[in-house]
C-alpha positions as CSV (number, residue, x, y, z in Angstrom):
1,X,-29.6,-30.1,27.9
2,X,-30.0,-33.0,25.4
3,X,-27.2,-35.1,24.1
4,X,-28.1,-33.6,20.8
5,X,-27.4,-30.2,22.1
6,X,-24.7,-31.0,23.4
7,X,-22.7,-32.9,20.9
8,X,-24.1,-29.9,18.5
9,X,-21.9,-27.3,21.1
10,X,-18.9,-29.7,21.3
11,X,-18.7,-29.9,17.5
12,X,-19.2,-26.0,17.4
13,X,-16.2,-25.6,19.8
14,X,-14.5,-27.8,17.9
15,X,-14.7,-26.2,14.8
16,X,-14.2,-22.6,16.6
17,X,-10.7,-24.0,18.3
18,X,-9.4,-25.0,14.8
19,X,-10.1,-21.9,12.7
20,X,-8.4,-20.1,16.1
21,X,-5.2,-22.7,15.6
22,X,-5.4,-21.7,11.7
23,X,-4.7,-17.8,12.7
24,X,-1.5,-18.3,14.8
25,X,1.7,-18.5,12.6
26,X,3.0,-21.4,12.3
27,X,6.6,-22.8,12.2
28,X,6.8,-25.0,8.7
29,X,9.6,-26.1,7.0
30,X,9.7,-24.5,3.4
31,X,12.6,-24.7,0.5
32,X,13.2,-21.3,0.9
33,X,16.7,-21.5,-0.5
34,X,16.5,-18.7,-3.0
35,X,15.8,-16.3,0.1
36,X,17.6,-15.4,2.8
37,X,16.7,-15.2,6.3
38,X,14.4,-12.5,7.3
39,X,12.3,-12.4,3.7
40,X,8.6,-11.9,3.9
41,X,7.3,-13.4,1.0
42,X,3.9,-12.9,0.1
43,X,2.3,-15.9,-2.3
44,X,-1.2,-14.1,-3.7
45,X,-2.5,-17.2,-4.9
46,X,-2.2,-19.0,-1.4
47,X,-3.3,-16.3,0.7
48,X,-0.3,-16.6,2.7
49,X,2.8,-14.6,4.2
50,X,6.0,-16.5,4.7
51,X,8.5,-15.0,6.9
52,X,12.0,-17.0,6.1
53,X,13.6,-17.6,9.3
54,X,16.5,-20.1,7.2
55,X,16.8,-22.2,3.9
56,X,14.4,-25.0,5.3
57,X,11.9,-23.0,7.7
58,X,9.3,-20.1,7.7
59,X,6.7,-18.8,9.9
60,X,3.5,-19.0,8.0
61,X,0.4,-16.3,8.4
62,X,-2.7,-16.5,6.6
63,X,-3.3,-12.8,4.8
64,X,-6.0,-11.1,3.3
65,X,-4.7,-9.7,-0.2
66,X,-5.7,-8.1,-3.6
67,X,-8.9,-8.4,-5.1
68,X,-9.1,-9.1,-8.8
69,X,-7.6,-6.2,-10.6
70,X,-5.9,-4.8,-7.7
71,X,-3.2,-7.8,-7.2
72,X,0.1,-6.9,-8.2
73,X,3.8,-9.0,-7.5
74,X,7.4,-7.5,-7.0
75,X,10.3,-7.1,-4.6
76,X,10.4,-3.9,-2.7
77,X,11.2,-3.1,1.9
78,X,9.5,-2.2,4.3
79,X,9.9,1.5,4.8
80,X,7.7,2.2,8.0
81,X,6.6,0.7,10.7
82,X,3.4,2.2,12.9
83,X,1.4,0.9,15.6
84,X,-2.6,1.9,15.8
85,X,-1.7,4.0,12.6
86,X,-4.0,6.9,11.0
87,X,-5.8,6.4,7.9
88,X,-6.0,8.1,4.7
89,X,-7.3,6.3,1.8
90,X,-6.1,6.4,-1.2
91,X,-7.3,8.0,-4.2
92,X,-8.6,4.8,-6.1
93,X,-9.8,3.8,-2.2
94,X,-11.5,7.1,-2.4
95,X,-13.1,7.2,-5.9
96,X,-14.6,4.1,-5.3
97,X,-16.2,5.3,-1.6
98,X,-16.6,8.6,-2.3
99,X,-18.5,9.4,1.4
100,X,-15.5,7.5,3.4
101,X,-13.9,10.0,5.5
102,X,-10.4,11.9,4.7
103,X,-8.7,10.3,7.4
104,X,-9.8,7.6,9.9
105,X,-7.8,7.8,13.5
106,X,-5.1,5.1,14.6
107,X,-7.5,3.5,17.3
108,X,-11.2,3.7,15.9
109,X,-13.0,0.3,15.3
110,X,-13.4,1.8,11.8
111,X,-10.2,1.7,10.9
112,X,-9.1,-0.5,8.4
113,X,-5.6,-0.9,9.3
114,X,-5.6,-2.4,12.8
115,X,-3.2,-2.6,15.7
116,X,-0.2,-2.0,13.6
117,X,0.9,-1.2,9.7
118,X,4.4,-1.7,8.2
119,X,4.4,0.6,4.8
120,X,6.1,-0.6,1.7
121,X,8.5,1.3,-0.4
122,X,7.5,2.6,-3.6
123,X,4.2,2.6,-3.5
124,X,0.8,3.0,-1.5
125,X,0.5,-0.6,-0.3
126,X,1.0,-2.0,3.2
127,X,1.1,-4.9,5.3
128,X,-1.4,-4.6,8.5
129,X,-3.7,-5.9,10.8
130,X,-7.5,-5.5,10.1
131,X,-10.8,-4.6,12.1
132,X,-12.5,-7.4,9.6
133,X,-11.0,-10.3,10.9
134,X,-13.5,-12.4,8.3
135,X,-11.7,-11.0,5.3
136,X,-8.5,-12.8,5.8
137,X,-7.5,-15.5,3.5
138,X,-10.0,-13.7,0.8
139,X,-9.0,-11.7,-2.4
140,X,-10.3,-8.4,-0.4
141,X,-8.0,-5.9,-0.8
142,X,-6.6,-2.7,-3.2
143,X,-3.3,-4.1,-2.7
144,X,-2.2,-4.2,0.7
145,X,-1.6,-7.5,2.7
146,X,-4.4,-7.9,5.5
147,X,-3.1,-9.7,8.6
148,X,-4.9,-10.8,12.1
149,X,-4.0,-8.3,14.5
150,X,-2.6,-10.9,16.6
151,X,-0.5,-11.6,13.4
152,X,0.8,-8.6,12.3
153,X,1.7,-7.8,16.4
154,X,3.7,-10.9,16.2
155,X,5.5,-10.1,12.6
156,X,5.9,-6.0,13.7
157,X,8.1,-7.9,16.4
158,X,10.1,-10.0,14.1
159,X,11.3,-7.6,11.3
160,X,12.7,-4.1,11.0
161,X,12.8,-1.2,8.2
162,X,14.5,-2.7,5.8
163,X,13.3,-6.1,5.7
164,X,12.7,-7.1,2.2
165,X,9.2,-8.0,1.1
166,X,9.0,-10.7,-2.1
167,X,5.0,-11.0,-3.5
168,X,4.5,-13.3,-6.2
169,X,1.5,-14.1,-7.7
């Protein structure tokens, strides 16, 4: 192997280990005083999911979330919590991709919501894992907020039904 090569596949590796260190959460410190403890909150403009664990720290998840036109910002709770959930899309989802299947089982590599899915109140939205792991951090979605499925395993195990969920724009 030439030293070109070679420096080529250390860079590579390089550059693979840090986009893996990007997708773990990561314990920040945040003025979060205006939540309390347990809060998702959901920035849309940063791409980013904050669970407040205190008034000076979060865990921080990078997140897929709304495309233009399909971003929206409110307080609602999580209302259900699933893991390898079943699919339906919803009718916007649907009348958009007319051919996409009526329901998608919890389990298929075709299915959009991942390992696991925590539904929001009020609405059709959801926060979940993903079987495009490249769309996270984009403006991708209808609404819902896309997490790694390592991610949204690790979140699934921090909060409850309940939990409030904060998304600003």
């Amino acid at each position: 192997m030439s030293l070109k090569i070679a420096v080529a596949l250390a860079i590579g590796a390089g550059v693979l280990t840090s986009q893996a260190a990007e997708a773990r959460p990561e314990l920040i410190g945040i003025h979060a005083e205006n939540y309390s403890p347990g809060t998702i909150v959901v920035k849309t403009n940063e791409r980013r999911l904050y669970l407040i664990l205190d008034s000076g720290h979060a865990m921080r998840y990078p997140v897929g979330v709304g495309r233009a036109g399909k971003q929206w910002a409110g307080t609602t709770q999580i209302d259900g919590k699933y893991r390898n959930p079943a699919w339906s899309p919803p009718a916007e989802v649907k009348h958009d991709k007319p051919n996409m299947p009526d329901v998608i089982p919890g389990g298929s590599p075709r299915n959009p919501m991942g390992v696991a899915a925590m539904t929001l109140a009020g609405g059709e939205y959801a926060i979940h894992g993903t079987n495009m792991p490249g769309s996270v951090g984009g403006f991708v979605s209808y609404g819902c907020i896309r997490m790694l499925n390592t991610d949204i395993t690790d979140l699934y195990q921090r909060v409850s039904v309940g939990t409030t969920v904060v998304v600003t724009r």
